[in-house]
Chimera marker file (.cmm) of the C-alpha trace (Angstrom):
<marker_set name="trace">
<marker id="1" x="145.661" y="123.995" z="129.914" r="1" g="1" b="0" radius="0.5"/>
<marker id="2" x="145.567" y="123.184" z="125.873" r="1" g="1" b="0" radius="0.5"/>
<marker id="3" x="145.282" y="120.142" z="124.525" r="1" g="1" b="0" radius="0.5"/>
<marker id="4" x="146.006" y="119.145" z="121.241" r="1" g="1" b="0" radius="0.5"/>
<marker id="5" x="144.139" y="117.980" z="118.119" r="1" g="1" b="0" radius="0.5"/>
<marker id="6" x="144.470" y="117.020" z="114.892" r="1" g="1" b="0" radius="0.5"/>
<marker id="7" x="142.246" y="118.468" z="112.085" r="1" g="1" b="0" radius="0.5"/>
<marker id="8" x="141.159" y="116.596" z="108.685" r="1" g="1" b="0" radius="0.5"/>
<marker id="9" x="140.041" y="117.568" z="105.338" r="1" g="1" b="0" radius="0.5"/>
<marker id="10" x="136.723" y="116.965" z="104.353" r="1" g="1" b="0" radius="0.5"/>
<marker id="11" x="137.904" y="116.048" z="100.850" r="1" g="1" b="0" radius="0.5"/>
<marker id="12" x="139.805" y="113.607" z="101.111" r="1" g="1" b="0" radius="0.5"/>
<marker id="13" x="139.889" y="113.022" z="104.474" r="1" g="1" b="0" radius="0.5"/>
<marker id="14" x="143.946" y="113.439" z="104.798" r="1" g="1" b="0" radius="0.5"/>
<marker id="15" x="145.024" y="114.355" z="108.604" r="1" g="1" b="0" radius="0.5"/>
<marker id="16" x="147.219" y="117.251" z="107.315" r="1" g="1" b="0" radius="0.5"/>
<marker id="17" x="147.283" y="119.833" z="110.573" r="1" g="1" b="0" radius="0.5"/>
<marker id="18" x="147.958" y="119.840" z="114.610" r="1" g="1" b="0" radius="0.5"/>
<marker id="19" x="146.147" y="121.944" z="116.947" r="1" g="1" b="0" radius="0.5"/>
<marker id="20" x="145.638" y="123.350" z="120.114" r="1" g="1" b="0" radius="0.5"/>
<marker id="21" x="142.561" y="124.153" z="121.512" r="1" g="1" b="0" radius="0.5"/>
<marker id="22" x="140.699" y="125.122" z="125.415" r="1" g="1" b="0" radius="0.5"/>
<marker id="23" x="140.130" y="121.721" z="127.365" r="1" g="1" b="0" radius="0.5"/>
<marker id="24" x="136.870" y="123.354" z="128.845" r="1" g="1" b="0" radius="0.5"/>
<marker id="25" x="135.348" y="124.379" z="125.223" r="1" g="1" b="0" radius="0.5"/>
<marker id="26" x="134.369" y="120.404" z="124.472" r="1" g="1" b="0" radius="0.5"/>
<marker id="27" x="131.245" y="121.484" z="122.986" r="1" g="1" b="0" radius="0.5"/>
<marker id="28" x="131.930" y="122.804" z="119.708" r="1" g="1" b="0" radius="0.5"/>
<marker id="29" x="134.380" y="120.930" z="117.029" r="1" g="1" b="0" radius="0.5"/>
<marker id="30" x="137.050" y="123.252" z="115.407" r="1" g="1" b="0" radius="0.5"/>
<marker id="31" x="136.395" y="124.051" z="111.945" r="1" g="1" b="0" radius="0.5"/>
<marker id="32" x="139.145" y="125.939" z="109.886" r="1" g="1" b="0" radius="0.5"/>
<marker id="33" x="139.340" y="126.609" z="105.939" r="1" g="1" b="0" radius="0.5"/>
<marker id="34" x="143.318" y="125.400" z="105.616" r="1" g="1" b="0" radius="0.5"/>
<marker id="35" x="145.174" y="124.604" z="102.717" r="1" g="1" b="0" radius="0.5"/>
<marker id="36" x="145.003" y="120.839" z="101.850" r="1" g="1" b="0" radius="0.5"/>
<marker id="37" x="148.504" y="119.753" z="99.931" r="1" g="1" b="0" radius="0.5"/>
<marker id="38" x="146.849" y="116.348" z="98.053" r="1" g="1" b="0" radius="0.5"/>
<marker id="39" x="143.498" y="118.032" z="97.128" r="1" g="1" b="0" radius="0.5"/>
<marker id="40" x="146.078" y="121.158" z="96.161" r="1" g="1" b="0" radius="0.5"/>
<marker id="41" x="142.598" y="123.717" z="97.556" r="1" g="1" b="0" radius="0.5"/>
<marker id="42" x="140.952" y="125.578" z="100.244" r="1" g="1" b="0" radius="0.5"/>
<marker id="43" x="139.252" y="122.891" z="101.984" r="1" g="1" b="0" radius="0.5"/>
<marker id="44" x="137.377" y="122.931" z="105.591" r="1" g="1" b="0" radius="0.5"/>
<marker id="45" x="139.011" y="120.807" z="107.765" r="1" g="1" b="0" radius="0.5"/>
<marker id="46" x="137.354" y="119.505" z="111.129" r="1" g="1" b="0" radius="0.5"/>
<marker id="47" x="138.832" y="118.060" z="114.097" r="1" g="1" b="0" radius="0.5"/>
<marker id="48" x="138.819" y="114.567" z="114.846" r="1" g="1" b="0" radius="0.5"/>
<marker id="49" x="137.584" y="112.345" z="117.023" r="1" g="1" b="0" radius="0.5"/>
<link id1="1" id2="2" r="1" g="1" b="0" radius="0.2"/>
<link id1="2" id2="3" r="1" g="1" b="0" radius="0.2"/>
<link id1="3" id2="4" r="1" g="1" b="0" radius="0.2"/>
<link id1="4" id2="5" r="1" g="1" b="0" radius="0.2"/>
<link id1="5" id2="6" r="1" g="1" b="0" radius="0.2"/>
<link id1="6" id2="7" r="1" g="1" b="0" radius="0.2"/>
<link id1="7" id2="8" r="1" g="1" b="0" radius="0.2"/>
<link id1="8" id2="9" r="1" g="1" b="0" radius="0.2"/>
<link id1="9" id2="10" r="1" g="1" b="0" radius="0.2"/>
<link id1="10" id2="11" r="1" g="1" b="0" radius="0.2"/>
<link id1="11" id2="12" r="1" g="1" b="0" radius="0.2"/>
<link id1="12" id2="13" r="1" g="1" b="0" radius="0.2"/>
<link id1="13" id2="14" r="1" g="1" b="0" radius="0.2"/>
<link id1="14" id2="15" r="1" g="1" b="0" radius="0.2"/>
<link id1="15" id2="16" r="1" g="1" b="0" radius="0.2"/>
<link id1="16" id2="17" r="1" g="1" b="0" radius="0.2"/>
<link id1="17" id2="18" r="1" g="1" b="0" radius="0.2"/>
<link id1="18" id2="19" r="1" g="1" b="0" radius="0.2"/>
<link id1="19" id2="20" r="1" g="1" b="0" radius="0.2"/>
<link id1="20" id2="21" r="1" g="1" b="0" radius="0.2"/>
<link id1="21" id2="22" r="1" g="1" b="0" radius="0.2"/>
<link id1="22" id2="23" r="1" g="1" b="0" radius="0.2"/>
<link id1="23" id2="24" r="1" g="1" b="0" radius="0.2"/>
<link id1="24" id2="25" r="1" g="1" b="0" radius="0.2"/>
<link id1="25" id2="26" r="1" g="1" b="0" radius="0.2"/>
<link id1="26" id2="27" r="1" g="1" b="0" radius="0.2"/>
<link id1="27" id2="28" r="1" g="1" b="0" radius="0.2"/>
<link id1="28" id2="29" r="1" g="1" b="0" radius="0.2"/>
<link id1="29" id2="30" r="1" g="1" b="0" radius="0.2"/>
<link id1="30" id2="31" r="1" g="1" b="0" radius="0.2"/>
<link id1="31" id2="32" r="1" g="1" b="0" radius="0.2"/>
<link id1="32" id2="33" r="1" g="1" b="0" radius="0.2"/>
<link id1="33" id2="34" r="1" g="1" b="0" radius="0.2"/>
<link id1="34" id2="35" r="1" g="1" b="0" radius="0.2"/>
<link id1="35" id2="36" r="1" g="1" b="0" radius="0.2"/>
<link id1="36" id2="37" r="1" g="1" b="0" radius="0.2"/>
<link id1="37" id2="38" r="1" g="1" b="0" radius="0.2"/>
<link id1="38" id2="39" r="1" g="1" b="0" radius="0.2"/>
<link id1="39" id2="40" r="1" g="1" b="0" radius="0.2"/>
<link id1="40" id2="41" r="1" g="1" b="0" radius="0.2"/>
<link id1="41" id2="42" r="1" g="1" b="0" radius="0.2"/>
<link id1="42" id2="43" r="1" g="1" b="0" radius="0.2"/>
<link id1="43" id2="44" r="1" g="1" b="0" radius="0.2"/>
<link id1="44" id2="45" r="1" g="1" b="0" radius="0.2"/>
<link id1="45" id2="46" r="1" g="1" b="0" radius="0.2"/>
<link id1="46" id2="47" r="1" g="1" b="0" radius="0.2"/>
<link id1="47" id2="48" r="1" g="1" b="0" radius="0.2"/>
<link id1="48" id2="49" r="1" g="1" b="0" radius="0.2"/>
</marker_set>
């Protein structure tokens, strides 16, 4: 089973992206370089609480 999450730039902390991820991997955060539309960059984005 996935569940879903939403991921957030480290910038400027917009919630631009959904998701999915293992329910049993809890212990690691997802971190993805994605492409952040108000910073208009390559910006790590993290998944949120």
């Amino acid at each position: 089973m996935r569940e879903k999450v939403i991921l957030v730039c480290s910038q400027c902390l917009s919630r631009n992206y959904r998701a999915t991820r293992q329910k049993y991997d809890k212990q690691n955060r997802l971190e993805v370089m994605k492409f952040c539309k108000k910073c208009n960059a390559h910006t790590l984005h993290k998944e949120s609480k």
